[in-house]
N, C-alpha and C positions, 0 to 999 in steps of 0.2 A: 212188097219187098221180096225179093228174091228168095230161094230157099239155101243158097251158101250165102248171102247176107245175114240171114237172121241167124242161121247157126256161129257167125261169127260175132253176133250180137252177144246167144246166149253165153259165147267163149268170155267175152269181155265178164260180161255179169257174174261167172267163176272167179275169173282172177280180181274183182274189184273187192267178193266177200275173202276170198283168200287172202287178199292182204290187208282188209281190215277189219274181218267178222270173225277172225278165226275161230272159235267154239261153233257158231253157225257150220260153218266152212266142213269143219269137220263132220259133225253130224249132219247134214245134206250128204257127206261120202257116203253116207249108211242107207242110205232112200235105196230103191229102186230105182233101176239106170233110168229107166222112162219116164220117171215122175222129175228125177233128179236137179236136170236145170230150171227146170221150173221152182222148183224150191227155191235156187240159187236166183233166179229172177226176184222173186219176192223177198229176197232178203238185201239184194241190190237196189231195190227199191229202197224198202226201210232205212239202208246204209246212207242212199242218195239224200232222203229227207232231213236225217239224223245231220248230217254234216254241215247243211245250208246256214246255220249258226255261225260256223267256222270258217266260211269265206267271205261273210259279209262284216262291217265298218257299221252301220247303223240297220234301222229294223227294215226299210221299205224296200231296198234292194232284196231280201229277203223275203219279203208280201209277194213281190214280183215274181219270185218263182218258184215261190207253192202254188200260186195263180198257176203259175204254166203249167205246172204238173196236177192241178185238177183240171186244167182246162184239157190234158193231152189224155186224161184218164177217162172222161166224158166223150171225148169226142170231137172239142171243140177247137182246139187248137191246129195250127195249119201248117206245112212246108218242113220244119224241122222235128218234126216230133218221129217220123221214120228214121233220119239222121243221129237218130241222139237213143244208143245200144242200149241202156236199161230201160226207155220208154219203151221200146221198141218190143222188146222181151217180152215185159211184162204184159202190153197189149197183147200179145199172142196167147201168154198162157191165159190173162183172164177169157179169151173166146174161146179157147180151147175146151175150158174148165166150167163154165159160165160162172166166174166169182163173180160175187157180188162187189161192182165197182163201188160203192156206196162206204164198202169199209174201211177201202186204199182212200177213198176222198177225205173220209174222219179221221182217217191216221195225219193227214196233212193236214188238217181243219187243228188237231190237237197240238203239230210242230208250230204254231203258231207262237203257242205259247214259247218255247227257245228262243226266238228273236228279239225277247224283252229279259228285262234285267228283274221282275216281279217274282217276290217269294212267292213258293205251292201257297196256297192260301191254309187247306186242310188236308189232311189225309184221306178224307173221301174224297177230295179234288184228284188227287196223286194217284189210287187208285184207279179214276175214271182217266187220267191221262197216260197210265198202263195198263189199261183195257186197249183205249184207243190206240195207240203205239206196238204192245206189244202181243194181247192177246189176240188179236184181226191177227197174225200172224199165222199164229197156232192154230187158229180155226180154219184159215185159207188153206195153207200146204197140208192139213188132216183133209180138206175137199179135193184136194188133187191129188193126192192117194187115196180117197175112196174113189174117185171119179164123180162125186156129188155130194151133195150134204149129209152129214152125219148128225142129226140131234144130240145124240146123248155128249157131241164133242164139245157144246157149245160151254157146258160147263166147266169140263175140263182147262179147254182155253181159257177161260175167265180166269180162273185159277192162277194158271201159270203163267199168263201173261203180266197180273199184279208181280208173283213173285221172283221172275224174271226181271222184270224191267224194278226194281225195285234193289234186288241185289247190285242188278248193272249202274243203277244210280248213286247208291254208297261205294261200291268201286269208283267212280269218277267223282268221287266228293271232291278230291285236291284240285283238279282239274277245273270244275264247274265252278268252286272255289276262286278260283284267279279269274275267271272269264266275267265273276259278279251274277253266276248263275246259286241261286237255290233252288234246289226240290223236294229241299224238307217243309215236309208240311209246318207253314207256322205256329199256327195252332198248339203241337207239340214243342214247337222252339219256345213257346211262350210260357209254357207251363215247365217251361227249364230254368226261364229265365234266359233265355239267350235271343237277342235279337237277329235278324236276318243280315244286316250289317255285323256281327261278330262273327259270323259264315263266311262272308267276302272279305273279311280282312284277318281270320284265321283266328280269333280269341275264341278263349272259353273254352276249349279241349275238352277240359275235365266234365263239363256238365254235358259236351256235345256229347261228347263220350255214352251218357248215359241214354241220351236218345235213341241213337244207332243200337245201342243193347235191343232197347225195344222192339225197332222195325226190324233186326233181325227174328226177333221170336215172330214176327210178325208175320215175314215172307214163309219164314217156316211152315206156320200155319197155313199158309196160299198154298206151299207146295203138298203140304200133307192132303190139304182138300181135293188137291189137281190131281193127287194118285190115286183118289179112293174113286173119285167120278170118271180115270180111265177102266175100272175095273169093266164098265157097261158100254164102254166105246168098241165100235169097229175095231177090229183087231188090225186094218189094214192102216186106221188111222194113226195108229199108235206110237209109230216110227216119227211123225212130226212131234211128238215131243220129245223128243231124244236130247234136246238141249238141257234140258232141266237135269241132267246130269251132273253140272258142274254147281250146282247152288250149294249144294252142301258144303263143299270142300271150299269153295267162295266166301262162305260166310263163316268157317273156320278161320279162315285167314284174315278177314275183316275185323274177328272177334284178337286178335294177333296183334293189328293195327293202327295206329295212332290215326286220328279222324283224319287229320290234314295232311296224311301221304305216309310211306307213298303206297300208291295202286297195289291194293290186294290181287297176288295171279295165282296160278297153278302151274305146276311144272307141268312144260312140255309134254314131256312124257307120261306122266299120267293123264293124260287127257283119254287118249282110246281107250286104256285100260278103264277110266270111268264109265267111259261110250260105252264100253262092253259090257259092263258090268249093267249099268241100265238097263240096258238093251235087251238083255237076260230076264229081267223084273218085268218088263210089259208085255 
């Protein structure tokens, strides 16, 4: 690929999290200019996977092209995989970077689970499904601001990828809700008393209610963990978690709102002012 092809790739890959990653979006502004699309790569990615639920009718159209995007992430895939801007992207930054393809494949190994209508089973299922999804994130873009692996990051990531992807999942309860998706761990639905069908058909508020209290103290604890173990990370890493900014004030507003909608946000305008303020703490 060309070198104003792929620059026009990584362009696409900005405006794809711009207009649906926005919190990502924003904090990738804060990177350094050189790492920067790269970030935006990998988050174009995640965005790409994340969606595949949302354009398919049943599960196999679905199979079909997580297939393709492990097979384009390995190597194996043929003719369109240059053609197609986030594959394209991505492929560069992970040679560039030498990520480990292995984590982008379990991140798609884990979307799997989206294209079924099956409750989280447990809450250490849910955790291990925001490892796979969210902290491979945090640990990739902290390697491409070190320029390599960082040890001490891998815990951090751990961390914050639970408590990230865990916020982001009680923000889309309404949402996931109508689609017949759960990702509350049953496990806890059952010691509520609430089935997985009174998720998808909206009943039981009041005792869902008390669930979500919990996974909030939950993520808290993910995030509290995530900060104490950046204290011993690269200081160059540190800028990749810059998202973890918005959890707090997320899970104010979550604690605000009725389980079944609507969508807990942040004003606009607070958002940089969070960036900033983080930003300042690592």
């Amino acid at each position: 690929m060309t070198p104003a092809r792929l620059d026009d790739a990584y362009r696409y890959c900005e405006d794809l999290v711009h207009d649906h990653d926005r919190d990502r979006w924003l904090a990738d502004g804060l990177l350094p200019e050189t790492k920067r699309r790269h970030a935006l790569a990998v988050h174009a990615f995640s965005y790409e996977a994340a969606r595949i639920r949302e354009t398919i009718h049943e599960a196999m159209p679905g199979e079909i092209r997580l297939q393709w995007w492990v097979d384009a992430i390995e190597g194996e895939a043929r003719g369109d995989v240059a053609g197609h801007p986030v594959a394209a992207a991505l492929i560069d930054t992970i040679r560039r970077f030498s990520l480990r393809r292995s984590g982008f494949v379990n991140l798609l190994e884990a979307r799997r689970f989206d294209l079924y209508d099956d409750a989280m089973p447990t809450l250490n299922d849910l955790e291990g499904y925001a490892g796979e999804t969210a902290s491979v994130l945090f640990l990739e873009i902290a390697q491409i601001l070190c320029d390599g692996a960082d040890p001490k990051a891998a815990d951090a990531a751990g961390h914050a990828g639970v408590a990230y992807a865990l916020t982001g999942l009680m923000r889309a309860l309404p949402i996931h809700a109508r689609r017949n998706q759960v990702y509350l761990p049953a496990d806890l639905l059952k010691a509520a008393g609430i089935d997985p069908d009174d998720v998808r058909q909206g009943h039981k508020a009041e005792e869902l209610a008390g669930v979500l209290e919990g996974l909030r103290s939950h993520v808290a604890g993910h995030l509290e963990k995530a900060l104490a173990a950046l204290t011993g990370t690269d200081a160059r890493a540190k800028p990749a978690f810059l998202p973890l900014a918005f959890i707090p004030s997320y899970l104010k507003a979550l604690a605000k709102r009725p389980p079944y909608g609507p969508v807990a946000e942040i004003g606009a305008w607070q958002k940089p002012l969070l960036l900033w303020r983080f930003g300042r703490r690592l």
